[in-house]
C-alpha positions in Angstrom: 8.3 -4.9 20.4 6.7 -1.8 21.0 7.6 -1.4 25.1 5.8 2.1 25.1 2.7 0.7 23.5 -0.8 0.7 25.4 -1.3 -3.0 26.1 -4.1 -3.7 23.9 -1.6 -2.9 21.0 0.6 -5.1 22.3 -2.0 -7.8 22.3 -2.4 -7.4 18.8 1.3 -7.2 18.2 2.2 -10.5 19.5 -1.1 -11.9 18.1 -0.1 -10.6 14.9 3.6 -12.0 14.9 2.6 -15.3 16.2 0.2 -15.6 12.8 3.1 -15.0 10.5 6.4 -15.7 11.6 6.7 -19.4 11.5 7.7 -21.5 15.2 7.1 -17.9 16.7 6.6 -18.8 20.8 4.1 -15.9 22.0 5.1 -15.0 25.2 2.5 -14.3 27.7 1.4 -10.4 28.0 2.9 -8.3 30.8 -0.9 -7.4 31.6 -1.7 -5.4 34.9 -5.1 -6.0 33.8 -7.9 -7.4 32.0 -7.4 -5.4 28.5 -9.9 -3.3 27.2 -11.3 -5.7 24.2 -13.2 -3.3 22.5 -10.1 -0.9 21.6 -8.0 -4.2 21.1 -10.7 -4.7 17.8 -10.2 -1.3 17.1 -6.8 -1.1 17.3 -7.1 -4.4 14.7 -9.8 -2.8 13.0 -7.8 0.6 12.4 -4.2 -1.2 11.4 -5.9 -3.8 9.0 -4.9 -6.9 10.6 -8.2 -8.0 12.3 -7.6 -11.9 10.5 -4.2 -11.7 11.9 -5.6 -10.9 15.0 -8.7 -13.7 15.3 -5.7 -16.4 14.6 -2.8 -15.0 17.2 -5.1 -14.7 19.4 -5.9 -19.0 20.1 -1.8 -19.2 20.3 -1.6 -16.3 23.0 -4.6 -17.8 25.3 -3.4 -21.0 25.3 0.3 -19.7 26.1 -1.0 -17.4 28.9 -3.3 -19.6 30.2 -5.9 -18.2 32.5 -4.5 -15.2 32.7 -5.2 -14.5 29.6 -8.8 -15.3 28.8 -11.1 -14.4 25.9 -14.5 -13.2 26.0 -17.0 -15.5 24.0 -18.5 -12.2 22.7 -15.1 -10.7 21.5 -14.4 -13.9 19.5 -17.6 -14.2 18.0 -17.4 -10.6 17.0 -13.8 -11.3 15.6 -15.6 -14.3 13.8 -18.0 -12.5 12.4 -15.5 -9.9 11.3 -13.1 -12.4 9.8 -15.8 -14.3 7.7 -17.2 -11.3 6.1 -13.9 -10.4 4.7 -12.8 -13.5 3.8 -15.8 -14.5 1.7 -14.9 -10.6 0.3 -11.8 -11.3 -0.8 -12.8 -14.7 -2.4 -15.3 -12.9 -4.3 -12.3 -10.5 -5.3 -9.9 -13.8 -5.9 -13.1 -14.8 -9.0 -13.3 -11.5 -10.3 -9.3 -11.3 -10.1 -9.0 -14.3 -12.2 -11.9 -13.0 -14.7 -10.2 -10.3 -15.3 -6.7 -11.5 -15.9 -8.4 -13.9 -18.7 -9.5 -11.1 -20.5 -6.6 -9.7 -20.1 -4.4 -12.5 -21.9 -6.9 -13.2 -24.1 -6.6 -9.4 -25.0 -2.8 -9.1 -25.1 -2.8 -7.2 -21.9 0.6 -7.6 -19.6 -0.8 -7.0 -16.6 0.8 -8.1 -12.8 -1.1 -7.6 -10.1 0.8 -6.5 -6.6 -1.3 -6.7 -4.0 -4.6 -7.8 -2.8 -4.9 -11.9 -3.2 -1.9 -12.2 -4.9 0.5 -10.6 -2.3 -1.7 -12.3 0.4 -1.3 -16.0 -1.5 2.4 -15.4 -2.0 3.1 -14.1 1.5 0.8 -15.3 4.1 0.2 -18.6 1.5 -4.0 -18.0 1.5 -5.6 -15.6 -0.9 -7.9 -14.9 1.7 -6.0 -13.2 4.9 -4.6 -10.6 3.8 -7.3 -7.3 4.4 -7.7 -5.3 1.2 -11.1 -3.0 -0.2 -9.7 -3.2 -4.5 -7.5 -5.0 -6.9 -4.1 -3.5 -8.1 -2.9 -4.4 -11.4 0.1 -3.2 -13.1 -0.3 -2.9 -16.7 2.3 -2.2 -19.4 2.0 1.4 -20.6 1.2 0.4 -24.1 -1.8 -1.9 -22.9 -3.3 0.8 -20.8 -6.2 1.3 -23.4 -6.8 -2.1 -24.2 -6.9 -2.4 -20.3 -8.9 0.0 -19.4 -11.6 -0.7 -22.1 -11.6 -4.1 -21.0 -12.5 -3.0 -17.4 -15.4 -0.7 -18.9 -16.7 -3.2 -21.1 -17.4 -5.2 -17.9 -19.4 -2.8 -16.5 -16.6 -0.7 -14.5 -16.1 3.4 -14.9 -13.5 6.0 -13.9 -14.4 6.9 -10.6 -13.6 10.5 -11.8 -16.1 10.8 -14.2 -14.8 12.8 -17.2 -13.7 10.8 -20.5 -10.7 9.0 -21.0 -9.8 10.5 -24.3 -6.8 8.9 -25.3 -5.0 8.5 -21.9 -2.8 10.9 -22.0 -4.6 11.5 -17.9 -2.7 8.5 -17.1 0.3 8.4 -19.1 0.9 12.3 -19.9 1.4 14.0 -22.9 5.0 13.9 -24.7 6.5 16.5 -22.5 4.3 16.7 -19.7 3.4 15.3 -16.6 0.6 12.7 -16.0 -2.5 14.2 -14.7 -3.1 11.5 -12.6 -1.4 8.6 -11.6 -3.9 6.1 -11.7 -7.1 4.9 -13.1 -9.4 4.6 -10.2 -12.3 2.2 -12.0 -15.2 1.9 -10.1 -17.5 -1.4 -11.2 -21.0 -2.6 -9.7 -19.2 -5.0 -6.8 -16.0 -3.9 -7.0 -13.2 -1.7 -7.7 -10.1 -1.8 -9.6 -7.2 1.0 -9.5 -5.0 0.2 -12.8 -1.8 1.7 -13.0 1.6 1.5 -15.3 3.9 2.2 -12.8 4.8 1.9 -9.1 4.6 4.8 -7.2 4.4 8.1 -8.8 6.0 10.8 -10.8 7.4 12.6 -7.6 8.1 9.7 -6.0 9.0 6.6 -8.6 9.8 3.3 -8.0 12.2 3.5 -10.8 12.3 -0.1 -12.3 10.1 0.3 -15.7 7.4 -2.1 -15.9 9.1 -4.0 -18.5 11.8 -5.6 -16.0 9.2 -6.6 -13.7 7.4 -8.4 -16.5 10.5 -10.0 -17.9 11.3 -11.3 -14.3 7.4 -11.8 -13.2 6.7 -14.9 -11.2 3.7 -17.0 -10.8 1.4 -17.9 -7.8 -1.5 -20.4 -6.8 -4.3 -18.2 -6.5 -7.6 -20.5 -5.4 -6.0 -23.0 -7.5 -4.8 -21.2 -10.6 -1.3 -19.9 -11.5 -1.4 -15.9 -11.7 1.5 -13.9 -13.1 2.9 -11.8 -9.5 5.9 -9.8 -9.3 9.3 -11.9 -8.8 10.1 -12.6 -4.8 12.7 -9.8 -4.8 11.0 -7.6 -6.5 8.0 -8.1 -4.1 10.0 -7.2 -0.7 10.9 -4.0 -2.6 7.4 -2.8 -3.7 6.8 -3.5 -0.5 9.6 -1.9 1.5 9.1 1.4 -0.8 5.1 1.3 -0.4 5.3 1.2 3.6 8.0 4.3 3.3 6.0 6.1 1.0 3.5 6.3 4.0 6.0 6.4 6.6 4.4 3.0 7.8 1.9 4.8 9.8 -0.2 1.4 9.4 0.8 -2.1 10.8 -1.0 -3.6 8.2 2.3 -2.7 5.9 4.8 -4.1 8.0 3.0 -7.2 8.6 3.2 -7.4 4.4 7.0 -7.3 4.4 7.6 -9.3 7.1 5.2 -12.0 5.8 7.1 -11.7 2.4 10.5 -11.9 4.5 9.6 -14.8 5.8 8.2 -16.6 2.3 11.4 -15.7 0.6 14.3 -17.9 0.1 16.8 -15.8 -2.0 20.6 -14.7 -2.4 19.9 -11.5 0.3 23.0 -10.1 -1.3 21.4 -10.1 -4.5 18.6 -8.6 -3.2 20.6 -5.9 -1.4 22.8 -5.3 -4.9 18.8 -4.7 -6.9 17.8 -2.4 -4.1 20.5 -0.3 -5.0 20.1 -0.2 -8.3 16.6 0.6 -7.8 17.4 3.3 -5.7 15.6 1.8 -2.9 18.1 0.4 -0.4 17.3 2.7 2.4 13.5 1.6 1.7 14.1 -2.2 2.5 16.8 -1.8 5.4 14.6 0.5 7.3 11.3 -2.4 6.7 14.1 -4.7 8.4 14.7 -2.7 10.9 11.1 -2.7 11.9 10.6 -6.3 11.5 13.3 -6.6 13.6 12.3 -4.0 16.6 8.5 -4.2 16.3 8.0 -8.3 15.8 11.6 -9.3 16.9 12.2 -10.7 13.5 15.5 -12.9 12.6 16.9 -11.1 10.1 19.7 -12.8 7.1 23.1 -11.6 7.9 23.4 -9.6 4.9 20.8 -7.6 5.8 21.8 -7.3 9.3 26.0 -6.7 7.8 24.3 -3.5 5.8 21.9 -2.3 8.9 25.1 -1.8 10.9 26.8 0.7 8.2 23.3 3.0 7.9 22.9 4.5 10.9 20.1 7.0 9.5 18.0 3.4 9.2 17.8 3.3 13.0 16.9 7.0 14.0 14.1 6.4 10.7 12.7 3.5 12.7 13.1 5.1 15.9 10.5 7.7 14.8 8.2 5.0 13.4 8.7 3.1 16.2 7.3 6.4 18.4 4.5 6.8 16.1 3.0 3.6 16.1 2.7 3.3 19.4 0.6 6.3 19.6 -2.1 3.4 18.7 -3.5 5.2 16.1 -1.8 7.4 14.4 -3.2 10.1 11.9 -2.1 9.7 8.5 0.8 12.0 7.5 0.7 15.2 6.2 2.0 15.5 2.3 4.9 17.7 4.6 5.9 14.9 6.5 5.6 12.5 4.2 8.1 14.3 1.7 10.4 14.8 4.3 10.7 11.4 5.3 11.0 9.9 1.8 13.6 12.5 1.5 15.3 11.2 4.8 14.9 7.3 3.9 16.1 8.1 0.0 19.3 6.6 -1.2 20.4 9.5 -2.7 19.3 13.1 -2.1 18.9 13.6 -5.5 15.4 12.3 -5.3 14.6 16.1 -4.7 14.6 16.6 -7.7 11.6 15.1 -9.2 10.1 15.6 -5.6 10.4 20.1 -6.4 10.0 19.8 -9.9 7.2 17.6 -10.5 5.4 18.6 -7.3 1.4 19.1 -7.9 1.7 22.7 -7.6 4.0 23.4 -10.3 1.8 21.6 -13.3 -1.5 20.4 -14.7 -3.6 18.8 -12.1 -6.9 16.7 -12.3 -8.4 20.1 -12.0 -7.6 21.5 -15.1 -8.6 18.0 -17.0 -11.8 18.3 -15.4 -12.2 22.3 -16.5 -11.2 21.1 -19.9 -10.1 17.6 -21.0 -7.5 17.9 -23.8 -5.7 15.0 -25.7 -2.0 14.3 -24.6 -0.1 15.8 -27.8 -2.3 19.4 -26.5 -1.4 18.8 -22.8 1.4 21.6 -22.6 -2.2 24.2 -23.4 -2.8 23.5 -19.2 -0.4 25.6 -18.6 -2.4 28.6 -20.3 -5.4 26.8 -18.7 -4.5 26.7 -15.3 -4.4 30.9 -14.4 -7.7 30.6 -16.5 -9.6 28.5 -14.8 -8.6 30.0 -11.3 -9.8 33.1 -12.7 -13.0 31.6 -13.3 -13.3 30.0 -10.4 -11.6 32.1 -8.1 -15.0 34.4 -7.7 -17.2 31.4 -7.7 -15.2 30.0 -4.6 -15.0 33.5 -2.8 -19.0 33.7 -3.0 -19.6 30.3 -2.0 -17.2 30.8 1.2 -19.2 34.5 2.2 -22.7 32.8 1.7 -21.3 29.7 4.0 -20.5 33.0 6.3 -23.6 34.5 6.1 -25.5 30.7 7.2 -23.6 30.8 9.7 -24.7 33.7 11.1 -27.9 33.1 10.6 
């Protein structure tokens, strides 16, 4: 656990562990004093695990006993909280399952990898797990189909500019993508569609195709949906959490609940991370399961943790920064530098240099000119252009700002 933690982070620490991990005994909390409830929500509140929270917390109060007790008002607020986003996410779980019939009805291969999917396959309830948007994976070559699908249903890129023919998305023959995603914004809710994991600098480098050809399926309010394969899960997961340097607990309550739903050949699971490239990725989520909730981990896993001694000082310093409380999102710096550190390989430089934002076409240059993919290598041209355009338009926005200022 985190030792060094505030105590109202504790609280929801053990609240949170005693929600997923199953026969976990919460252990009364080494409290001085009556916690501060209000920064115990927000501390729930900032680390997305508010419904983890609201059910620890009945567990932990009866453990402790009086020492422990409850205000009515903070469990009506955490009720009030926990109802909103549960009828939320069952109004996501329709639209979800809407979608996903158009989908197959259009020929679309589409997985989706988070919201009530990952929540139904790892905390077994559609409804727990906190999420604001739906995630699908589609199949490069459906993109269009997909993405017309989601417009014909009301739903537009939150960008604004015109999808031409995707080439934004996917890039153009030798070029890089301008963006990584589609952000679709409808009237109730939003969709982010997306061919790939992760994203040209850092890739999650299992095609899309595997995944499909291995996809799973899970009960979703009562209807089989197509979900990534149980291994493949723990290392979308594992690689999304170290994308962000696991900044939020939210993550590592993901991969622990997905720990704990798996039943798998851990060696096989350690052999695909490797392949993948992302071995590194899932030892280090172990390792936090391990320190943070005091997880029991498969002796594989635990074999392979004692030969990677980088995996420790990584958790260490996520360790340190989570109990800060609530810790400010990482700068792109940091968060290069510790993909770099947690990468199998240090050749995963090399797409991080080469294809950095800097060096090519950004969303900027779509937006100054959208061009088709086979004309994408004209950004290039573009790019001095338009900062020569908009260089002077910039520099007398900034001295007017000055001048009100001044004045």
């Amino acid at each position: 656990m985190l030792t060094e933690a505030e105590p109202e982070l504790q609280v929801v620490l053990d609240c949170a562990r005693t929600a997923i991990v199953t026969d976990a005994s919460p252990d009364p909390l080494p409290l001085a004093d009556t916690p501060d409830w209000d920064r115990v929500v927000e501390l729930a509140r900032y680390h997305g695990v508010v419904q983890l929270l609201y059910e620890g917390l009945e567990a932990v109060a009866r453990k402790s006993g009086t020492e422990f007790a409850v205000p009515k008002t903070v469990l009506t607020q955490l009720s009030s909280i926990v109802q909103q986003k549960r009828m939320q996410n069952l109004a996501f779980t329709t639209e979800l399952q809407e979608l996903l019939e158009r989908f197959e009805t259009r020929g679309v291969r589409t997985l989706p990898f988070k919201g009530p999917v990952l929540s139904a396959a790892a905390y077994d309830d559609a409804t727990v797990r906190e999420y604001n948007d739906l995630d699908l994976l589609v199949h490069p070559e459906d993109i269009t189909v997909a993405a017309d699908i989601l417009e014909e249903r009301g739903y537009e890129w939150r960008r604004g500019m015109p999808r031409l023919d995707d080439a934004a998305l996917l890039g153009g023959p030798v070029t890089k993508a301008i963006v990584h995603e589609y952000e679709m914004r409808g009237p109730e809710f939003d969709v982010e569609l997306r061919w790939r994991v992760g994203d040209a600098e850092r890739p999650f480098s299992t095609p899309f195709s595997e995944l499909w050809d291995r996809r799973d399926t899970v009960a979703v309010g009562g209807q089989p949906l197509p979900a990534l394969a149980e291994p493949d899960r723990l290392l979308v997961l594992a690689f999304h959490g170290t994308k962000h340097r696991w900044y939020l607990l939210k993550w590592l309550c993901d991969f622990v609940a997905a720990l704990e739903a798996t039943e798998t050949d851990w060696r096989h699971v350690l052999a695909r991370a490797r392949e993948t490239g992302v071995e590194r990725n899932l030892l280090l989520g172990a390792e936090l399961a391990r320190n943070v909730f005091e997880y029991a981990l498969p002796a594989p896993i635990l074999d392979r943790l004692r030969m990677d001694g980088r995996v420790s000082e990584l958790g260490e310093a996520v360790v340190e920064s989570l109990a800060a409380g609530t810790p400010q999102a990482p700068t792109q710096f940091e968060v290069a530098r510790f993909h770099v550190a947690a990468s199998d390989s240090i050749t995963t430089l090399v797409p991080l240099v080469l294809l950095h934002s800097s060096l090519h076409p950004t969303y900027s240059e779509y937006q100054f000119c959208p061009l088709p993919g086979p004309l994408h290598l004209l950004y290039y041209a573009i790019w001095p252009l338009r900062l020569l355009v908009e260089t002077p338009q910039w520099q007398r926005q900034r001295s007017e700002g000055a001048l009100d200022e001044t004045t």
